[in-house]
DSSP file (Angstrom, degrees, kcal/mol; ACC not computed):
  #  RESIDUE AA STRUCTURE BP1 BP2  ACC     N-H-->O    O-->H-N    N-H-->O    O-->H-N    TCO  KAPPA ALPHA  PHI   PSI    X-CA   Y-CA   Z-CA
    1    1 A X              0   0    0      0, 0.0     2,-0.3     0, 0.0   150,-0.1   0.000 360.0 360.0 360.0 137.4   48.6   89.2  -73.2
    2    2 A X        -     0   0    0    148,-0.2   150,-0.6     1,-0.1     3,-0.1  -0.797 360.0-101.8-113.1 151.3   51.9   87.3  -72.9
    3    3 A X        -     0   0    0     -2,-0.3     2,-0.8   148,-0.2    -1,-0.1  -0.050  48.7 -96.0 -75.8 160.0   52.5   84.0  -73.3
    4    4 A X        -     0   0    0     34,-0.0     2,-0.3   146,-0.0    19,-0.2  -0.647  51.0-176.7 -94.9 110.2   53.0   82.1  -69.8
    5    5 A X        -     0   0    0     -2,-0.8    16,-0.1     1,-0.2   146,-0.0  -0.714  32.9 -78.6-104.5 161.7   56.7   81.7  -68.7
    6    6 A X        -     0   0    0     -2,-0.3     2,-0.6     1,-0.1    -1,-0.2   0.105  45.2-139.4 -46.2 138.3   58.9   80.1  -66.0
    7    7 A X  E     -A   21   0A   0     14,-3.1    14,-4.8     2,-0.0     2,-0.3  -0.998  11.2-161.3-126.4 132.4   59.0   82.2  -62.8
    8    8 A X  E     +A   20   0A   0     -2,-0.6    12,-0.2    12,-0.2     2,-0.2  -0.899  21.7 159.2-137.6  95.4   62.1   82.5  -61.2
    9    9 A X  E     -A   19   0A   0     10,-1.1    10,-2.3    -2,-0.3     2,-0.3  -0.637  31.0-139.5-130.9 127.1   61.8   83.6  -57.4
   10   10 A X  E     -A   18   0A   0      8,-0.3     8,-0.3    -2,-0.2     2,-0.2  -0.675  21.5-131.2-109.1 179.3   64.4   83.2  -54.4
   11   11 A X        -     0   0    0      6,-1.3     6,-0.2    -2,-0.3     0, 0.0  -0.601  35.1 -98.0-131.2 168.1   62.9   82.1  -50.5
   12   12 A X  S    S+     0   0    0     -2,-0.2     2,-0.2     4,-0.1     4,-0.1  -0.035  72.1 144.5 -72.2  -2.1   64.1   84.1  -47.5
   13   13 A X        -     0   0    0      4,-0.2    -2,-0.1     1,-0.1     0, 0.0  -0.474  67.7-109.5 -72.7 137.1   66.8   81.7  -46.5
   14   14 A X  S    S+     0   0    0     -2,-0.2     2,-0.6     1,-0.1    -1,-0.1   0.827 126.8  30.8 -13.5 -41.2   70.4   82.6  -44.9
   15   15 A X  S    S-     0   0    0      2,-0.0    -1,-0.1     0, 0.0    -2,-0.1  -0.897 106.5-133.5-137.4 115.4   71.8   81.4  -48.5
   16   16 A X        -     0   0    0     -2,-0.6     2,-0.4    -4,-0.1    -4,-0.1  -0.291  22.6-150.4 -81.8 147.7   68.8   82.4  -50.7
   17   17 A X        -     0   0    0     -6,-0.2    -6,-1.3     2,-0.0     2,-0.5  -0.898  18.6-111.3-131.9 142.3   67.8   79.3  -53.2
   18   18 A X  E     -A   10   0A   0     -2,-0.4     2,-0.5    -8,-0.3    -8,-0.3  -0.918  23.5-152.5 -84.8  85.5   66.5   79.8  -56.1
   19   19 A X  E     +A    9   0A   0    -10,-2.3   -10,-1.1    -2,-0.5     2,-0.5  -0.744  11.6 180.0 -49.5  66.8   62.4   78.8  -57.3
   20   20 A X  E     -A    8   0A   0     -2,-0.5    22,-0.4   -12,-0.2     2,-0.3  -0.765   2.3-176.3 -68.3 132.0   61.6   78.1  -60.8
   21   21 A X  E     -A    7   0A   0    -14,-4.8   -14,-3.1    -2,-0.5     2,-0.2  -0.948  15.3-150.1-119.4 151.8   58.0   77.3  -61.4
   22   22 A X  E     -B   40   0B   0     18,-3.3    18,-0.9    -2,-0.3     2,-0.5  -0.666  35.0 -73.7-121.2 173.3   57.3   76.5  -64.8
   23   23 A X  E     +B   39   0B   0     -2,-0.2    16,-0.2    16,-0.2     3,-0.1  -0.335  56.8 167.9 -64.8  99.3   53.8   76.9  -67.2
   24   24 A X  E     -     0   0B   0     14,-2.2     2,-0.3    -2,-0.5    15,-0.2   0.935  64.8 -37.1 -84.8 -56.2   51.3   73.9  -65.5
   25   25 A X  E     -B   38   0B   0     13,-1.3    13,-2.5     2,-0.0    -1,-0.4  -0.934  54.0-162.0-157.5 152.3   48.2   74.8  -67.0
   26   26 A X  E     +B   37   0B   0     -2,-0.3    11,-0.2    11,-0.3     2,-0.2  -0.828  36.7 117.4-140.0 171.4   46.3   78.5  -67.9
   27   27 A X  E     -B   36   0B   0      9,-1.2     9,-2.6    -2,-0.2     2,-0.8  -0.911  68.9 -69.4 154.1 161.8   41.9   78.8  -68.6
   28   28 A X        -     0   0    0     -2,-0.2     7,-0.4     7,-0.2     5,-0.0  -0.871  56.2-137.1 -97.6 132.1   39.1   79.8  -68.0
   29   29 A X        -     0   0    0     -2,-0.8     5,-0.2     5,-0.4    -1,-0.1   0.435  36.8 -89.4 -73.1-150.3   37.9   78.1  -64.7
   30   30 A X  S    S+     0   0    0      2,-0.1     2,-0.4    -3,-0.1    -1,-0.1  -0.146 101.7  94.0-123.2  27.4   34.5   76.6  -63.9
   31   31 A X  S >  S-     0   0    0      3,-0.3     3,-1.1     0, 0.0    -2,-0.0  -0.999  90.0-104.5-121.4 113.5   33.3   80.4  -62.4
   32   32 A X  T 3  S+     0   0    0     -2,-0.4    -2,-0.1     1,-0.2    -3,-0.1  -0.106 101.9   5.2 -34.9 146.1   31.6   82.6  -64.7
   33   33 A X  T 3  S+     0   0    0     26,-0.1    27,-2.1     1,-0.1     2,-0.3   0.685  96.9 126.3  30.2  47.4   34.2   85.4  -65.9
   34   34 A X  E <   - C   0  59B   0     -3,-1.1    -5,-0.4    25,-0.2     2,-0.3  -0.996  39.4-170.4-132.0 151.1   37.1   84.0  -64.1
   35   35 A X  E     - C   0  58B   0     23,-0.6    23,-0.5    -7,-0.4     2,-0.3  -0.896  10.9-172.3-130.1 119.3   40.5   83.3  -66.0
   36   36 A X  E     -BC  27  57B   0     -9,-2.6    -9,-1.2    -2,-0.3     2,-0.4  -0.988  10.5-164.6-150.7 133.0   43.3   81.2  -64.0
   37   37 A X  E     -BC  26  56B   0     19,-0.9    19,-3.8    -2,-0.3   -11,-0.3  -0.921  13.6-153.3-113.9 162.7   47.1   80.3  -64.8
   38   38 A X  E     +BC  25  55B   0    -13,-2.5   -14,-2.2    -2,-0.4   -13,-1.3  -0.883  16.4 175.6-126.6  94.3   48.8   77.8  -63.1
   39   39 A X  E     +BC  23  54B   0     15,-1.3    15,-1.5    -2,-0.2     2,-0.2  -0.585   6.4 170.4 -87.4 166.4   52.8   77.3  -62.3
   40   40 A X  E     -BC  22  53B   0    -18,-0.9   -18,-3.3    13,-0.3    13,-0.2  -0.950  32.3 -95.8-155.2 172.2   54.6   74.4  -60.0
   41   41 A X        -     0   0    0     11,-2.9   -20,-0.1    -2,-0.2   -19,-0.1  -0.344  19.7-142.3 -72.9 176.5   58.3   73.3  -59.4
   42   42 A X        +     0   0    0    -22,-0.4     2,-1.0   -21,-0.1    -1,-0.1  -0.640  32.5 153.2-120.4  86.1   60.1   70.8  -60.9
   43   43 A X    >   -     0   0    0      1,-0.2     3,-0.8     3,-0.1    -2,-0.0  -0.716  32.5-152.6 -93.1 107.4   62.4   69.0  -58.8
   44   44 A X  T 3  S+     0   0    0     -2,-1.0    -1,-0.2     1,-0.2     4,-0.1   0.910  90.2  49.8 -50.0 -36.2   63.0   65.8  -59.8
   45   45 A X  T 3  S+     0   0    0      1,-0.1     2,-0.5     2,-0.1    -1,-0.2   0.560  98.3  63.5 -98.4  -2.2   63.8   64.5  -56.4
   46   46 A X  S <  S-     0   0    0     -3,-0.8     4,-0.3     2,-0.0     5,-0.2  -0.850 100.8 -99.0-107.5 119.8   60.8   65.7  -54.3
   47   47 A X    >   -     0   0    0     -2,-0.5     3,-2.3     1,-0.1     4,-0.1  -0.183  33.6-108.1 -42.1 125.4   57.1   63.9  -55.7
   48   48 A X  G >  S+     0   0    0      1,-0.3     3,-1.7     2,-0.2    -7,-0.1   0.586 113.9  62.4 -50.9 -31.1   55.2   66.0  -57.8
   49   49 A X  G 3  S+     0   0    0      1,-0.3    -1,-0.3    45,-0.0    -2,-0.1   0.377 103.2  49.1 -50.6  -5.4   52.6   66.5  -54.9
   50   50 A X  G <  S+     0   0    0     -3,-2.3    25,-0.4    -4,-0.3    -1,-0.3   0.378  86.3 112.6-121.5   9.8   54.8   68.0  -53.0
   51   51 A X  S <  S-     0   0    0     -3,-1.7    22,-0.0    -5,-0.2     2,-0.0  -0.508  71.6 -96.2 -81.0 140.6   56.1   70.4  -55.4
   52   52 A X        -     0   0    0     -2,-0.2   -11,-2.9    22,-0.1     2,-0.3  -0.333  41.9-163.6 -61.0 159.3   55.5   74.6  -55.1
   53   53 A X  E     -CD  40  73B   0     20,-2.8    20,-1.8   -13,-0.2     2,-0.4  -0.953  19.6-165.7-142.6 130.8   52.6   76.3  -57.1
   54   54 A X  E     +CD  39  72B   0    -15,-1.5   -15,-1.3    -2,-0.3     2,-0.3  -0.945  10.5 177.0-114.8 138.5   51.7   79.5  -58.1
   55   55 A X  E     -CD  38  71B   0     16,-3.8    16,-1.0    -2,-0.4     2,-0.4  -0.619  11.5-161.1-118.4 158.3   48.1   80.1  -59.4
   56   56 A X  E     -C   37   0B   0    -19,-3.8   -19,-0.9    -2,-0.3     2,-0.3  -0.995  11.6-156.5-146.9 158.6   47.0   83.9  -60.4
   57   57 A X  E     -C   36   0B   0     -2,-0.4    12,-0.6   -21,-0.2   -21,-0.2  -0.704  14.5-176.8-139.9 138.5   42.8   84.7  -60.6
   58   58 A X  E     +CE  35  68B   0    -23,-0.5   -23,-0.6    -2,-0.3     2,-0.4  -0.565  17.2 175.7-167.5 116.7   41.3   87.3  -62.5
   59   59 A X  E     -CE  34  67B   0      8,-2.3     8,-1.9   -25,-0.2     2,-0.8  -0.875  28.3-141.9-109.0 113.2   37.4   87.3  -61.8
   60   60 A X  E     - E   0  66B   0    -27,-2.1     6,-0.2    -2,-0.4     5,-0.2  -0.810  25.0-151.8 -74.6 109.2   34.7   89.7  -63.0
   61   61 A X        -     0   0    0      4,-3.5     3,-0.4    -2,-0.8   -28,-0.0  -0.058  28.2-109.0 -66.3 166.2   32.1   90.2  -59.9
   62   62 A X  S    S+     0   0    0      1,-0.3    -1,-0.1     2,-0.1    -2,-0.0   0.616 117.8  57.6 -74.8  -1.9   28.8   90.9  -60.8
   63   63 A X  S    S-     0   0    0      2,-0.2     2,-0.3     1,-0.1    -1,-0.3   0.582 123.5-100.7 -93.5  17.6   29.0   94.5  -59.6
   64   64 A X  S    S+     0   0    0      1,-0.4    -1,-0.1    -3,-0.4    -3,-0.1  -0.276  78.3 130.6 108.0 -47.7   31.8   95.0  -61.9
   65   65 A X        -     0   0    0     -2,-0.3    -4,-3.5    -5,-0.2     2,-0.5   0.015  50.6-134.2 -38.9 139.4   34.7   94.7  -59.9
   66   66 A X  E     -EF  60 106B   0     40,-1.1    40,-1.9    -6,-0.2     2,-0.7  -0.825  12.4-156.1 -97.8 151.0   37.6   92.5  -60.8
   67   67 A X  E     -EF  59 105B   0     -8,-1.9    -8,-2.3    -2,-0.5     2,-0.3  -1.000  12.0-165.8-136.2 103.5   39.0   90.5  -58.2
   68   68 A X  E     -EF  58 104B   0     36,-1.9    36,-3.7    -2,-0.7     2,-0.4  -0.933   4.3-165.5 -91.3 126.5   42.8   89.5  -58.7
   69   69 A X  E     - F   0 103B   0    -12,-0.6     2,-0.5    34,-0.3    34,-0.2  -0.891  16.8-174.7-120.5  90.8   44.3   87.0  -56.9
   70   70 A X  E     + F   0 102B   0     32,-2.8    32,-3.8    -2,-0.4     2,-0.5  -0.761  16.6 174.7-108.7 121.6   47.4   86.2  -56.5
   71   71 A X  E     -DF  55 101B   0    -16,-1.0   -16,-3.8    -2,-0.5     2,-0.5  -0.930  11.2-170.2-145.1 126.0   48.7   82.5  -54.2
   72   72 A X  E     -DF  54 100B   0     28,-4.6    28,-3.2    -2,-0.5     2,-0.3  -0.979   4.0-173.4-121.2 148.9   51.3   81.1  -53.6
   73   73 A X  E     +DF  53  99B   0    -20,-1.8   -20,-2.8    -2,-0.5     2,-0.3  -0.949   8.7 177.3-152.9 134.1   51.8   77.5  -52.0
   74   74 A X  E     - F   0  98B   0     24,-1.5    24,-1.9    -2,-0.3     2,-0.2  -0.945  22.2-148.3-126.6 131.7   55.0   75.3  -50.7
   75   75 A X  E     - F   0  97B   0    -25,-0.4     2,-0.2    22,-0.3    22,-0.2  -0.626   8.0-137.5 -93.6 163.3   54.3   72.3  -49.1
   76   76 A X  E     - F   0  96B   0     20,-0.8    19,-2.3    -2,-0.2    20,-0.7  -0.790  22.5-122.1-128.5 162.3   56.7   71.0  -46.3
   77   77 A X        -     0   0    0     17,-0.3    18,-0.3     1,-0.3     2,-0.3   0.161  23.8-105.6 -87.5-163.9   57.7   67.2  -46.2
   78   78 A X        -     0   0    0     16,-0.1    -1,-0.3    17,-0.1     2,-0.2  -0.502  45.7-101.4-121.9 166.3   57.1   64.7  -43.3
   79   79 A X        -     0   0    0     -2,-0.3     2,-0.9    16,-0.0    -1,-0.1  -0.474  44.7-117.3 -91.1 160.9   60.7   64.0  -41.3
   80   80 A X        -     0   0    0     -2,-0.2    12,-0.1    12,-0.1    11,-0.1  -0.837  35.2-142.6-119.7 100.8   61.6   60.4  -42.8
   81   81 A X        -     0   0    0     -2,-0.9     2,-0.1     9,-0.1    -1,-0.1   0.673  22.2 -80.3 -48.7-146.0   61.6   58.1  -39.8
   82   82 A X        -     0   0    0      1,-0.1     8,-0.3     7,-0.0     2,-0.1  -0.599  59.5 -79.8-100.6 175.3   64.0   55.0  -39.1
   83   83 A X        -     0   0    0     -2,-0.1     2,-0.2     6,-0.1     6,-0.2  -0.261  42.2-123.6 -64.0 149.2   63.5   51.6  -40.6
   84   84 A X        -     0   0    0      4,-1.1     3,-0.5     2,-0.2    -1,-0.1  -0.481  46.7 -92.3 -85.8-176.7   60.4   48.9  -38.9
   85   85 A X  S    S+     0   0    0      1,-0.3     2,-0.2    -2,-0.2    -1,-0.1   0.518 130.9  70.9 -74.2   5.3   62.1   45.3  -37.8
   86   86 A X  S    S-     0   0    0      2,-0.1     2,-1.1     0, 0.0    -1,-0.3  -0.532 117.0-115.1 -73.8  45.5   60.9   44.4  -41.4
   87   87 A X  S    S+     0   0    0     -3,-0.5     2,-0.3    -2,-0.2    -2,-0.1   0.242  70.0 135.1 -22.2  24.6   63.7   46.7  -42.9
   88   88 A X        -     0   0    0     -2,-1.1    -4,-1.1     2,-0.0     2,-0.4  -0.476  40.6-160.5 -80.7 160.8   61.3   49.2  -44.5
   89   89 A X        -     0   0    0     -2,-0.3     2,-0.5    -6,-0.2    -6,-0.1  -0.938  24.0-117.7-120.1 154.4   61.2   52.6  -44.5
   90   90 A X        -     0   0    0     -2,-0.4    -9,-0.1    -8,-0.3    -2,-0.0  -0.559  34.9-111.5 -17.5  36.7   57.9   54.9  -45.4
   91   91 A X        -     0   0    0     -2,-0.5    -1,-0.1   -11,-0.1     2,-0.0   0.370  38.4-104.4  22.6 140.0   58.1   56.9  -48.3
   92   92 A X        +     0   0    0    -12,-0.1     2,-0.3   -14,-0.1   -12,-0.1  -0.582  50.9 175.5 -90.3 152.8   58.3   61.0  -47.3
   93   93 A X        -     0   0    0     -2,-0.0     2,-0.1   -44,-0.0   -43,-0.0  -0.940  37.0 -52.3-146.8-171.8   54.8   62.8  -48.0
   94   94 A X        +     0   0    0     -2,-0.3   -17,-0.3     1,-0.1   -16,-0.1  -0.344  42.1 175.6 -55.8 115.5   52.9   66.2  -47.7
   95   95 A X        -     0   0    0    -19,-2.3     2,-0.2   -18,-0.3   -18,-0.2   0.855  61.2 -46.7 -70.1 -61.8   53.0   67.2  -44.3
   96   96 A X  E     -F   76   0B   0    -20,-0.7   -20,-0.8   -19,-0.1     2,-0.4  -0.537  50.7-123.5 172.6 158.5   51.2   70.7  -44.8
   97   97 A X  E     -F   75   0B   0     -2,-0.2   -22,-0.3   -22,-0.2     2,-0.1  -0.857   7.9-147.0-115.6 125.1   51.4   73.2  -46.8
   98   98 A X  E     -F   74   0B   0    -24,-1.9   -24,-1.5    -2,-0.4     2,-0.5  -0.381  25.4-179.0 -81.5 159.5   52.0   76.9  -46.2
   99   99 A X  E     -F   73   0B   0    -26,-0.2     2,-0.5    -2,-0.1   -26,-0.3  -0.895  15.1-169.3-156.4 124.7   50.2   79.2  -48.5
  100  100 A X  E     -F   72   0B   0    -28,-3.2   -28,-4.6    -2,-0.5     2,-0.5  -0.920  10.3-178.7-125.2 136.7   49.9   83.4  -49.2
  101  101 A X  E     -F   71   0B   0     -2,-0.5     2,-0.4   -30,-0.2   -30,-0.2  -0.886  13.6-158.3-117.9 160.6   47.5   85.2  -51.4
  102  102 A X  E     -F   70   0B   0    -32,-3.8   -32,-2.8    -2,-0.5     2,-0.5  -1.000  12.2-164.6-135.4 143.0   47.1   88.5  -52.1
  103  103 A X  E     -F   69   0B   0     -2,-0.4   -34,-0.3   -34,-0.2     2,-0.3  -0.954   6.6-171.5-128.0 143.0   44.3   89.2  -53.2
  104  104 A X  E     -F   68   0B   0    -36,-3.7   -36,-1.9    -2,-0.5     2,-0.5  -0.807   8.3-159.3-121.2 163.2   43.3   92.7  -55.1
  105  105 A X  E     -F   67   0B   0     -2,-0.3     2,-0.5   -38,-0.2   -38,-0.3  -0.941  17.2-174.7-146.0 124.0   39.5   94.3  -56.3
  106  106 A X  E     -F   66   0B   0    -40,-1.9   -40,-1.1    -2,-0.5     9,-0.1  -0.890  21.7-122.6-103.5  72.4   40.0   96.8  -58.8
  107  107 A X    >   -     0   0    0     -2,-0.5     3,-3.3   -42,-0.2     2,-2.2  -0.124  28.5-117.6 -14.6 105.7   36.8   99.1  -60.4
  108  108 A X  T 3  S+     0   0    0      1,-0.3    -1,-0.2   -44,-0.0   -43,-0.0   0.171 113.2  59.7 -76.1  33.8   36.4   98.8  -63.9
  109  109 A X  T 3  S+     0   0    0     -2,-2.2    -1,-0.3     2,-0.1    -2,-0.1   0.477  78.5 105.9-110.3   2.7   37.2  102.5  -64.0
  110  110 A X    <   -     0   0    0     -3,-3.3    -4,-0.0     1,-0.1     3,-0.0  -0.167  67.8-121.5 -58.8 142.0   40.6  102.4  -62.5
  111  111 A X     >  -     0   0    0      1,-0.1     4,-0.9     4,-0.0    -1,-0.1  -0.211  22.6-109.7 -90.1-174.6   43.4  102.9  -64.7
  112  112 A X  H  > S+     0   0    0      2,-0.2     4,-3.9     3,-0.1     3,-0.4   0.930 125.5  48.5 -79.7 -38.4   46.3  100.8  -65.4
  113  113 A X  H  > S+     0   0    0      1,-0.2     4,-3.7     2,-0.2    -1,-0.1   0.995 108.2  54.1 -49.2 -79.2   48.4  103.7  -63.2
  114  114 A X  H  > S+     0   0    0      1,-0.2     4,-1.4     2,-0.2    -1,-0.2   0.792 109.9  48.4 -23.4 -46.8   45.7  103.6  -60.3
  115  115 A X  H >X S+     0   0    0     -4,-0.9     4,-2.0    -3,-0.4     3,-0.8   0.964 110.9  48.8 -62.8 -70.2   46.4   99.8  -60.2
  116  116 A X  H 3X S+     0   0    0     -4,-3.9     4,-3.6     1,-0.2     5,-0.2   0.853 101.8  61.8 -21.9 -54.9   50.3  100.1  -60.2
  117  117 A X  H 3< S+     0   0    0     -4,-3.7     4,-0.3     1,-0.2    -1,-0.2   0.908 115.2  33.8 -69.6 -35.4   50.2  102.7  -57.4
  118  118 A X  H <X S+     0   0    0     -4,-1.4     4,-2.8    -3,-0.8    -1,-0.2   0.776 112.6  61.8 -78.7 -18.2   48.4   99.9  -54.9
  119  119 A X  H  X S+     0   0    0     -4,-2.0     4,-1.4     2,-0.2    -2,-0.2   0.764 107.7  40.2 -29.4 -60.1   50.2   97.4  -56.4
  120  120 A X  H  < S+     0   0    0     -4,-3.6    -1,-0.2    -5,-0.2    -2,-0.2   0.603 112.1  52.2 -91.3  -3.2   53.6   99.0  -55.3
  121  121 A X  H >> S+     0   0    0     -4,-0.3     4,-3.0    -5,-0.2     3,-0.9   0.751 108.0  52.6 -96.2 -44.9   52.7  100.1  -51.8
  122  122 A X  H 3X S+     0   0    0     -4,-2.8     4,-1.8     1,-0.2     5,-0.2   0.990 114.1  45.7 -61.9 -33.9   51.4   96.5  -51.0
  123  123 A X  H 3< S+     0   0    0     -4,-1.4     4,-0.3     2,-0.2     6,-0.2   0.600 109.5  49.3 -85.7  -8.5   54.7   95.2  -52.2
  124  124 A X  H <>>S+     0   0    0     -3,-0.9     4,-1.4     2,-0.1     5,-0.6   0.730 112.2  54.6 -97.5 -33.9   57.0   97.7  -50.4
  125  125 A X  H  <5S+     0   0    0     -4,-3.0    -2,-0.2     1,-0.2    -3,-0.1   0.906 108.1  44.8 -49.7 -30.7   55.0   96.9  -47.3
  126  126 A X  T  <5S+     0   0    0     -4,-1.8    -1,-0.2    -5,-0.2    -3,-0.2   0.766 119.1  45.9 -94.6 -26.7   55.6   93.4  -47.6
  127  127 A X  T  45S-     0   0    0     -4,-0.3    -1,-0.2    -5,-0.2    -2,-0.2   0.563 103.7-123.5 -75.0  -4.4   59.3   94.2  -48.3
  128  128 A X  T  <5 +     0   0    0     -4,-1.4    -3,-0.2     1,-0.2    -4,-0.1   0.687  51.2 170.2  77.7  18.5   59.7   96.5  -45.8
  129  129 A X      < +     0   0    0     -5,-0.6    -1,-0.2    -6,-0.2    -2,-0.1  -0.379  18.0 167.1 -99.8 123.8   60.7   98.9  -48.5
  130  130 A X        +     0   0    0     -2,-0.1     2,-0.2    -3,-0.1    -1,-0.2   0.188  60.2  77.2-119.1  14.9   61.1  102.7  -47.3
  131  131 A X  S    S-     0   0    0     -7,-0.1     2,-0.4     1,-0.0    -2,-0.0  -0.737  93.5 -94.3-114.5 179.7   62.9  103.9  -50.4
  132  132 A X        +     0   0    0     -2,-0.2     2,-0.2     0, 0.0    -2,-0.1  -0.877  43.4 177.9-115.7  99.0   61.5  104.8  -54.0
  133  133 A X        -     0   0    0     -2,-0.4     2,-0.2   -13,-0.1    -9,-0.0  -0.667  31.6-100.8-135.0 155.9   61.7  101.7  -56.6
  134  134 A X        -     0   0    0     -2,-0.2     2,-0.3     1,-0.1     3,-0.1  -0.673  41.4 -99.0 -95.3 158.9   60.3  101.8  -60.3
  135  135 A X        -     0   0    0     -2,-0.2    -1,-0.1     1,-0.1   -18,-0.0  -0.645  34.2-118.1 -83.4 125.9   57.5  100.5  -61.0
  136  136 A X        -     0   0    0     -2,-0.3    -1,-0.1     1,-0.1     3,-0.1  -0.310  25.6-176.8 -27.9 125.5   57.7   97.1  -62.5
  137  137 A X        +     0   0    0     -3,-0.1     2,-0.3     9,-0.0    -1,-0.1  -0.076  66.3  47.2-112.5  25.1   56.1   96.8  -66.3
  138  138 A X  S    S+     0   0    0      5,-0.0     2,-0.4     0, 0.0     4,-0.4  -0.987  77.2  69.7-152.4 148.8   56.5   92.8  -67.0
  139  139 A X  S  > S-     0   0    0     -2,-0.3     4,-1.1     2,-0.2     5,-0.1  -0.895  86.9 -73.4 143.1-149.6   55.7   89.8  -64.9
  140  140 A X  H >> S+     0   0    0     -2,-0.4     4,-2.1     3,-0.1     3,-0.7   0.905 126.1  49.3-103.2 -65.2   52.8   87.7  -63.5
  141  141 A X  H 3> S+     0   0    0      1,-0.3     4,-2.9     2,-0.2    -2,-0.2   0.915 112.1  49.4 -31.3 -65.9   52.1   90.5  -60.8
  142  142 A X  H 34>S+     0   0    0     -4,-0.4     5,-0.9     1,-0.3    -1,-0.3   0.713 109.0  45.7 -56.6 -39.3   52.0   92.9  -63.1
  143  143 A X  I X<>S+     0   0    0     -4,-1.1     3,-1.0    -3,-0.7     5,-0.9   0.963 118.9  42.6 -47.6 -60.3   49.8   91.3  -65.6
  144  144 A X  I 3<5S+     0   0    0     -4,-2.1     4,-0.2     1,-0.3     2,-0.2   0.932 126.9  28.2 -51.0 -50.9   47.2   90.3  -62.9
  145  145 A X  I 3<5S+     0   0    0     -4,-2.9    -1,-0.3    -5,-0.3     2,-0.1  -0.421 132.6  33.0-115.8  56.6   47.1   93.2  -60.8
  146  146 A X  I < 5S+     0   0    0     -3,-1.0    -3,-0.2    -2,-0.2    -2,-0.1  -0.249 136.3  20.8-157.1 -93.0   48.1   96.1  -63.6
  147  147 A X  I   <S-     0   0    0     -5,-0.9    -3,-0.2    -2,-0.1    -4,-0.1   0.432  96.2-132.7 -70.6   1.8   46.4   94.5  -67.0
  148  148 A X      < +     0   0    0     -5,-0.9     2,-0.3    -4,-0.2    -4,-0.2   0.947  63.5 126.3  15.3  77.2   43.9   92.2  -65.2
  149  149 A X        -     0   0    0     -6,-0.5    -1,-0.2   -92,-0.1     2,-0.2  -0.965  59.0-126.4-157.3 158.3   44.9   89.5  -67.3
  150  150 A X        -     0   0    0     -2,-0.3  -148,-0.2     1,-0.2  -124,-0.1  -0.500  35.8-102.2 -85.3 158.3   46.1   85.9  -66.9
  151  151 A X              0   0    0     -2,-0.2  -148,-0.2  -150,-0.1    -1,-0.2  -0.177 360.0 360.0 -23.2 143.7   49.6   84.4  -68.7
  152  152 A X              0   0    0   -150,-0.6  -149,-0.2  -126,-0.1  -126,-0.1   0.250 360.0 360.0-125.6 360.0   48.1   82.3  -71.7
């Protein structure tokens, strides 16, 4: 298991910006057999509530299956209105927050390979990807939904 590092992710915008989330918290949660790390930004100029997260899950069911989870969440701001006739302004806050999981269930006879191979078809679907890419061997995907383990 490898130790939980900074994830560093670009968004989908016309001039792609750049995401580090850094090591918030990792455990086991308060669900029998489940195991949870936790990243978020750190932007000094937006309020820590309003900061991106990524959390990753890896849950033994009782039939055996592992259930991996993988979520990510950006919250969007409020617009910052005009001043009142008292010359204050509102503070910006959480508006709502968009959020995607993926979520995987694995058979505790499935190999690490077996894992990989759905692994890399959900993630050229989601890229649109019609050409032939190696398979990844390091990251937070890869741990969760390959080694079904958390970051510690």
């Amino acid at each position: 298991m490898s130790a939980q590092a900074n994830i560093v992710a670009y968004d989908g915008a016309a001039t792609p910006v750049q995401h580090t989330f850094v090591p918030a918290s990792n455990g086991r949660t308060a669900l029998a057999d489940e195991f949870a790390a936790f990243w978020r930004e750190v932007t000094a100029s937006v309020p820590t509530e309003a900061q991106g997260t990524v959390e990753t899950y890896v849950r033994k069911l009782k039939s055996g299956t592992y259930r991996v989870t993988l979520a990510v969440s950006i919250p969007v701001m409020e617009s910052i209105g005009a001043q009142n006739a008292a010359g204050y302004t509102a503070p910006p806050k959480v508006a709502y927050v968009n959020t995607m999981q993926v979520v995987g269930y694995f058979s505790p006879r499935s190999t690490l390979a077996d894992r990989q191979l759905v692994r890399q078809l959900v993630r050229n679907i989601l890229d649109n990807t019609i050409t032939s890419t190696t398979v990844s061997g390091a990251g937070v995907a890869y741990e969760s939904f390959g080694a079904l383990i958390v970051p510690s």
